[in-house]
N, C-alpha and C positions, 0 to 999 in steps of 0.2 A: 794276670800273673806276669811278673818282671824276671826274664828269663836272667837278668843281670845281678840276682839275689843269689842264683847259680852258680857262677863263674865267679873263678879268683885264680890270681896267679898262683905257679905250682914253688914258687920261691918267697910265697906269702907265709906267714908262720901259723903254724895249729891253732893259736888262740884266734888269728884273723880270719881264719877259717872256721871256728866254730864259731864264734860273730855271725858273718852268713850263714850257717847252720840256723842257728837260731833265729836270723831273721825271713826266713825260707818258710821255717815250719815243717818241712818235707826230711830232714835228717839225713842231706844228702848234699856235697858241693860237687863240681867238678872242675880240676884244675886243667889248666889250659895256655898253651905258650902265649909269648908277647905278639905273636902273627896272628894270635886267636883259634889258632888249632887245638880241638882237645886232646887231649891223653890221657887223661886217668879222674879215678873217681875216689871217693873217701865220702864214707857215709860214717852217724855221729858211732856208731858200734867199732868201723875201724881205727878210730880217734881214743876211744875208750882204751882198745886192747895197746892201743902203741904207748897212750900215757902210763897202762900199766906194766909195760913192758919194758920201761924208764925213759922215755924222751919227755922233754920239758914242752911247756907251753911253747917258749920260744924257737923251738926248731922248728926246719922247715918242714913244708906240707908232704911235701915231695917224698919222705922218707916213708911216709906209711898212708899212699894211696895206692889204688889197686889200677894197673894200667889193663887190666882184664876188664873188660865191662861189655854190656850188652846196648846195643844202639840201633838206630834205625835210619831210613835214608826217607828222603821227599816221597816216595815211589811204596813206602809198606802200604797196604791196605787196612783197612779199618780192624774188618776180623785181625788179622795177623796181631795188630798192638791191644785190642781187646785178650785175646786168650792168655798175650802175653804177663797182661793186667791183672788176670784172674790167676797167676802165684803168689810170688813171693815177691814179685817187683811191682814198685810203688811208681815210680817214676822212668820214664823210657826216652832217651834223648834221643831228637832227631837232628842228624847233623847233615850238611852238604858236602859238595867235593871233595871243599876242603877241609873238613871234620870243623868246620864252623855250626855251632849253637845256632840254628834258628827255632827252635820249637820243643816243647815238654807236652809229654804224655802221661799224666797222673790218674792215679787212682784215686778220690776225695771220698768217694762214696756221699756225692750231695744228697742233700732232700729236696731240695726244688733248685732248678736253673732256667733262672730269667733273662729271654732275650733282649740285646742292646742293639737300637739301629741307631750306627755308632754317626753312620753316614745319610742322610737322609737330605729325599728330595722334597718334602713340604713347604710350601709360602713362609716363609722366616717369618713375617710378620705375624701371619696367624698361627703357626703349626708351631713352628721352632721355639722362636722365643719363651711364645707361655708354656710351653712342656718343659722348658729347662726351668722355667721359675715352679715348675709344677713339682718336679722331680727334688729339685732342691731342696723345698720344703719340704715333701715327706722323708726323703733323707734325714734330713735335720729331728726331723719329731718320730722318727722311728727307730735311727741310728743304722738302718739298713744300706750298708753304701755302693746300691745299685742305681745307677743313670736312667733307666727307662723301666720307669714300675708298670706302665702300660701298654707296655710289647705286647701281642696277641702268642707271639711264641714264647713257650715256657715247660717247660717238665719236668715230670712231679713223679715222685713214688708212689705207690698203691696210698701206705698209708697215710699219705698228707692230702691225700684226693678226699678217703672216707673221714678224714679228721676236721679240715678246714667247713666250713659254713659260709655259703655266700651267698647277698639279703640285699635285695636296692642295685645300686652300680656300684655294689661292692668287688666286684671284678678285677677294676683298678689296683686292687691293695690286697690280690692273693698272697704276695707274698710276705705283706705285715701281718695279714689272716696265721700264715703259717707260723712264722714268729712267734705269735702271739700261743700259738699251741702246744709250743716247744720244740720245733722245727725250725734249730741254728743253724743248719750248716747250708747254707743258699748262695748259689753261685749265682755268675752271669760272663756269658757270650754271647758275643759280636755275631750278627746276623745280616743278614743281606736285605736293602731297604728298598722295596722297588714302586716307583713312579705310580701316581695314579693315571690311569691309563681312559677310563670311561666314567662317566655319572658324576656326581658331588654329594663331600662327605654330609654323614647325615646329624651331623653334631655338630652344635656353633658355638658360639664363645658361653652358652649354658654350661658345656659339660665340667669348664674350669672352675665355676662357680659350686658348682653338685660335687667337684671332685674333693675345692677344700672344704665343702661341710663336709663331705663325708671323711675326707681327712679330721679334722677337727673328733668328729663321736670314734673313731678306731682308735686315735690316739686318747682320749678319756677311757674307751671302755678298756683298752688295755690293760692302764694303769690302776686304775679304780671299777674297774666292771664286774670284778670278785667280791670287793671291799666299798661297796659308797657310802659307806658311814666316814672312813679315813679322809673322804673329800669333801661332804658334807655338811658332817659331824665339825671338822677343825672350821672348816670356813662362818660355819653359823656360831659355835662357842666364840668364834675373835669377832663376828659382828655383834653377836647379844652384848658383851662383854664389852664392847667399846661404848654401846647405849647406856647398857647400865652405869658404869662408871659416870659417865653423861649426863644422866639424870640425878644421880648421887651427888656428883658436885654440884648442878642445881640447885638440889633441894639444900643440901649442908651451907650454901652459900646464902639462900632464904633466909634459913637461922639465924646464921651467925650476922646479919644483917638484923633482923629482927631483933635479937637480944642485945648488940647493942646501940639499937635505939637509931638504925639508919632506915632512908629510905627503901624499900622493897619493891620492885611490880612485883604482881600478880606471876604464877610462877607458867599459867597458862597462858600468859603474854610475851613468854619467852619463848623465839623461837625456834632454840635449841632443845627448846623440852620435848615439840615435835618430834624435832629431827634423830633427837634418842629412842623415845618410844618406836620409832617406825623403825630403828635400827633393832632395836629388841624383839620385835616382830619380824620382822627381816629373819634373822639370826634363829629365831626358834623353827621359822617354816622349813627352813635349811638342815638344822639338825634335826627335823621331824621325818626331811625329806630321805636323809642319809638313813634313817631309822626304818622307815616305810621300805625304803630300799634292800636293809638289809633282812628282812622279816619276807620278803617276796623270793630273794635267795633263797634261802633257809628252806623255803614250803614249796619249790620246783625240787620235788625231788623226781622226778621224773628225766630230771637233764644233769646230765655230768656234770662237774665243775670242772673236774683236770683230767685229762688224758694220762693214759698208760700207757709208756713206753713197751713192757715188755715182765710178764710174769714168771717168777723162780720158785719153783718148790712148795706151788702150790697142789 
């Protein structure tokens, strides 16, 4: 979280403050002198009532924030900003001496939070590097944009414990698992990395190998793990379809050779004639495969397909 999505001058205008409103998410700016002192607060409800109360976009901030607000110093304790949590307040600033911004206390209500060792003491060569080309990838094929998918620290809600499934070293990728279940809202913090101290790791440059296969089938079954005919099914019709075409001009090329009187080979001496049929065979096992697949769906009934968030009025 960029506590500087927070903060705006308090001689900034409404409209530039609801900009960071909205780039926040949280519904909440805090204005603050040019020395960086805070003073006051303006959340998007106070912004609402002052534009209906006639001020323009363009006025300043200043005029309908609330220099009333509730904050905390380096020194609260955990419970204290927990209970405070559990009202009506979202967000709890903690400020220093000099009512300087260092820190936000939100209430997100995640579903899983994945730790980051942000800092870490492992061999660069072995450790470092290929986690970061490890990490990158799944990022990229998961859209999940946490730096260390394979933190051991991580916590989770009741129901994304009983909901997730995990099969092989699938461990790595609880939180694409969760994803995948309908568990969006997934944080991550920073965690403290500490030095290995005795024995050696029991994992060699194998687990990088096992981790993009098994990258590689989570991002398949994600997308197509419901549906393998949609991946199947399209990929085997455009290969039968390019054979058949294949053979089609072949043979219509025979002909029209034939009838006017030119030389022909043999159509079996063509080695394209091959190369289509085994595309058409190609192409059927595939959409057979997509077929096969979906007919094995269908008859597990025994096993969910989607999860339930939550039953009304039944």
């Amino acid at each position: 979280m960029n506590i500087k999505h927070f903060l705006i001058d308090g001689n900034s205008s409404i409209k530039d403050a609801l900009k960071k409103i909205d780039r926040n998410s949280f519904g909440i700016i805090f204005s603050q002198k040019k020395s960086g002192e805070v003073y006051g607060v303006a959340t998007d409800g106070d912004i609402r009532r002052s534009l209906i109360a006639g001020l323009g976009l363009d006025d300043k901030l200043d005029k309908c924030i609330n220099k009333e607000f509730y904050w905390e110093d380096e020194k609260a304790t955990r419970e204290t900003l927990i209970k405070k949590l559990d009202h009506k307040i979202k967000v709890i600033p903690i400020l220093d001496s000099k009512m300087h911004l260092i820190d936000l206390i939100t209430k997100e209500n995640y579903d899983l939070i994945s730790g980051w060792k942000k800092k870490r003491y492992d061999n660069v060569v072995t450790k470092n590097i290929p986690s970061k080309l490890f990490n990158l990838a799944a990022r990229k094929t998961s859209g999940l944009k946490l730096h260390d998918f394979n933190c051991g620290l991580k916590a989770y809600k009741n129901e994304v414990v009983k909901s997730v499934k995990v099969s092989g070293e699938m461990h790595r990728y609880i939180p694409v698992l969760a994803k995948n279940e309908g568990f969006t809202k997934i944080g991550e913090k920073v965690v403290q990395h500490q030095a290995r101290k005795y024995g050696v790791t029991k994992f060699g440059m194998s687990r990088f190998i096992n981790g993009f296969l098994d990258l590689i089938t989570i991002s398949f079954l994600s997308k197509f793990g419901k549906r393998p005919m949609h991946f199947f099914g399209l990929w085997g019709s455009m290969v039968f379809a390019v054979g058949f075409l294949a053979a089609a001009y072949i043979g219509f090329t025979k002909l029209y050779k034939l009838s006017a009187g030119l030389k022909a080979i043999l159509i079996t001496d063509n080695p394209w004639f091959y190369l289509s049929i085994t595309a058409m065979i190609i192409g059927t096992q595939l959409f057979l495969a997509g077929f096969i697949g979906e007919l094995l769906i269908k008859n597990k009934s025994e096993e969910k397909h989607y999860s339930i968030k939550e039953t009304l009025n039944i």
